[in-house]
N, C-alpha and C positions, 0 to 999 in steps of 0.2 A: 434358425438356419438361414432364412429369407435375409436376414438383417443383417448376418454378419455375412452375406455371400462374396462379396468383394475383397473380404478378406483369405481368403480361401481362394479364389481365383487369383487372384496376386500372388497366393502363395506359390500355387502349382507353375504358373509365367517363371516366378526367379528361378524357383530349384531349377526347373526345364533351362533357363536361359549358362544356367551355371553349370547343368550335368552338358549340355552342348560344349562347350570347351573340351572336351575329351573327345568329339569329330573332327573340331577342325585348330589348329597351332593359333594357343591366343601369344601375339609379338611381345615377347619379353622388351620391356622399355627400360632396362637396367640402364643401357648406354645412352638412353635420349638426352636432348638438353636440358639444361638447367630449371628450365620451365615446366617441363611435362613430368619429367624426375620430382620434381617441388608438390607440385599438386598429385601427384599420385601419395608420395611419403604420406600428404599429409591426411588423403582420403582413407591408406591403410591406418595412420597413428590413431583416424578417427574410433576403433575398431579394437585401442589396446586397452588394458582394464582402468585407468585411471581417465583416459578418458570417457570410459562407457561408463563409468562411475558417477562422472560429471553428466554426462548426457541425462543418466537415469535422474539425475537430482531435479536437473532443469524441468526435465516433464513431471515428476511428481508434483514439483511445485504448479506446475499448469494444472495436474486433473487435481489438486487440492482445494482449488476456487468454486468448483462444483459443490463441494462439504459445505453444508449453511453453517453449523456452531463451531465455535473456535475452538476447544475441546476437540474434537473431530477431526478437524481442520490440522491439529499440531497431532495426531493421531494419524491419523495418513501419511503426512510428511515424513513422520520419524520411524513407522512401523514400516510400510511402503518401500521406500527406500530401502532400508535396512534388508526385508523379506527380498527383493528383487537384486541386490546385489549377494546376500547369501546363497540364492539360486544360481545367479549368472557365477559365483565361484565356484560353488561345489561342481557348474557343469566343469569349470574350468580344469579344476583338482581330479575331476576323471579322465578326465582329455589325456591332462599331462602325464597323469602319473600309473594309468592304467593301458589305456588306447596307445599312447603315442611308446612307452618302454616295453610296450608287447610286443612291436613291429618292428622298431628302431631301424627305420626310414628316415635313412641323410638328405638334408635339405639340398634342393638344384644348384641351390649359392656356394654350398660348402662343397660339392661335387666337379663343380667349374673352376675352384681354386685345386681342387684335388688332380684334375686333368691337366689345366693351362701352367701350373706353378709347384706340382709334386707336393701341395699339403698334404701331411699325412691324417687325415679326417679320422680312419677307426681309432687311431692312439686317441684322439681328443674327447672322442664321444666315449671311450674308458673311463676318461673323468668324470667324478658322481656328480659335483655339480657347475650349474651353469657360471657362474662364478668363476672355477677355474677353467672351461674350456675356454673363456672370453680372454682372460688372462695367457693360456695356452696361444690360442690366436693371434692375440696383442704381439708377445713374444717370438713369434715367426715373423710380424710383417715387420717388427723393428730391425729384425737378424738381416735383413734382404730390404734394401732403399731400392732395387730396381723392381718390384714388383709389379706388375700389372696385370688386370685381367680386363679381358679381353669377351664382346658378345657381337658376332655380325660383324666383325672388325671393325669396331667401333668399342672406345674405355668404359669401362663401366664407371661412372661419376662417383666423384667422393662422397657425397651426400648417399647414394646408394650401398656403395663401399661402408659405410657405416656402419648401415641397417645389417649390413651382410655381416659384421664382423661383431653385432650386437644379438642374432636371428643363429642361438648354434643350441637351441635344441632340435628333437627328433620332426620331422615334418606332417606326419600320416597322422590322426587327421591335421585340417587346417584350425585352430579353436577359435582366431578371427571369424572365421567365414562359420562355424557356428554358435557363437552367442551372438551374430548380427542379426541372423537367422532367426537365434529363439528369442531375442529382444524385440525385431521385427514384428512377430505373431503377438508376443505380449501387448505389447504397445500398440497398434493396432484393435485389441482385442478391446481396451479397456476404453480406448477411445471411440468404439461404436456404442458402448455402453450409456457413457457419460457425454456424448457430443452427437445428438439424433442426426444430425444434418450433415454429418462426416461422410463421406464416399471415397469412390473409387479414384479419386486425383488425388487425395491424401493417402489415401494406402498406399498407391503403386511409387509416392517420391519415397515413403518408409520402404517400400521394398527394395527399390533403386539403390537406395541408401548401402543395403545389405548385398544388394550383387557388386557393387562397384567396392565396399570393401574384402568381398573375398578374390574377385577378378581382378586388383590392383596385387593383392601376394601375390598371384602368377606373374604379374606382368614388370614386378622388383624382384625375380627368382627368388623369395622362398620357398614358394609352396608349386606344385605341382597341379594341376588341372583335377589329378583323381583326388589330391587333397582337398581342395576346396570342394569340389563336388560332395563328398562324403559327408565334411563337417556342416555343410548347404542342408544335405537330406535328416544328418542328423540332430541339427538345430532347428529344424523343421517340426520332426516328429518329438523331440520333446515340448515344442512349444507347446503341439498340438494336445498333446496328453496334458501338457500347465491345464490348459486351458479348458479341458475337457473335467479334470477332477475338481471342476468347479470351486478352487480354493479361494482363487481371487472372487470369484464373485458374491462368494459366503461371507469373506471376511471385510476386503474392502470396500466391494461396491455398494453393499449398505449400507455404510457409513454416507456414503452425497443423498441420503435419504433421513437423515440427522440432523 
């Protein structure tokens, strides 16, 4: 517990830093400029499954240099991988199809077209899938060239306007804000294992990592403050049980001992 203490105190900082957005209004930066709009996108895309996919590959291949025999080595990479995006799915596959159709909680983006421009949001979220609500969508802004909406009086940017018209599932939880969460603790975890000399300056930029993509959904209105929060506590305490039923450390940590 000594050893991995930093990971665990990073943890309890982000959730804390992320259930605080529910005291105080984080500034939705829909309408910013083209700059702050750009890097936020791109700090949420960091956060979407293909690219967590990449992400996960990159670091595999880093803790895979620790494994001495090649054997081993192409064992990790291929097993690794493979185990940690099946898990980061299956959370995903519950999120969407369990958590998020048991509440069916309209996203703030789709609720701001619904107010500022009369979209009719429940007809679309009737349609079964994502596929055709986007199409549905599509089909409204083509019908209407004078559309706009509108945050703080101020446009909400096309580059945001995008996301919003690509972001038309249900919103509660946020699944962003938690597989950053449970890949955060992961990652982390295996990295105090495998690299003695890792601290508390590497955990807390992985953590940062994870508050900054569940706090950018709030701040491109998808997601909601309690969203994110939830998905924060909930991708927390799954990591924590990952990591607790000692799988990874049965299966792969004794392999960089090979």
């Amino acid at each position: 517990m000594q050893k991995n203490k930093w990971i665990w105190i990073w943890a309890v900082v982000a959730v804390l830093i992320v259930l605080f957005t529910n005291l105080y209004s984080v500034y939705m930066l829909a309408n910013a400029g083209s700059f702050v709009s750009g890097l936020l996108l791109l700090i949420t895309h960091s956060g979407d499954a293909l690219s967590v996919a990449f992400l996960v590959l990159l670091f595999v291949f880093f803790v895979s240099k620790r494994v001495k025999s090649y054997k081993n080595r192409l064992f990790t990479i291929v097993v690794l991988w493979l185990f940690l995006l099946i898990v980061l799915g299956g959370v995903a596959l519950l999120n969407e199809h369990l958590f998020k159709t048991t509440f069916h909680v309209h996203r703030p983006s789709i609720e701001i077209m619904k107010q500022q421009v009369g979209f009719d949001s429940d007809k679309m979220y009737q349609l079964d899938s994502k596929e055709l609500r986007r199409g549905y969508l599509k089909d409204f802004f083509e019908s209407r060239d004078d559309v706009r909406l509108e945050y703080d009086g101020k446009h909400v940017t096309e580059s945001v306007l995008k996301l919003w018209k690509y972001e038309v599932g249900y919103s509660f939880p946020s699944g962003h804000a938690t597989n950053a969460f449970l890949l955060a603790i992961v990652i982390c975890y295996l990295l105090s294992y495998l690299y003695k000399g890792s601290g508390a300056v590497l955990y807390g930029c992985i953590y940062l990592w994870a508050v900054w993509v569940a706090m950018s959904r709030v701040m491109l209105g998808v997601h909601s403050a309690l969203d994110i929060s939830f998905g924060a506590l909930w991708g927390t305490l799954l990591g924590v049980a990952f990591v607790k039923s000692g799988s990874i450390k049965s299966v792969f940590l004794n392999k960089t001992h090979n």
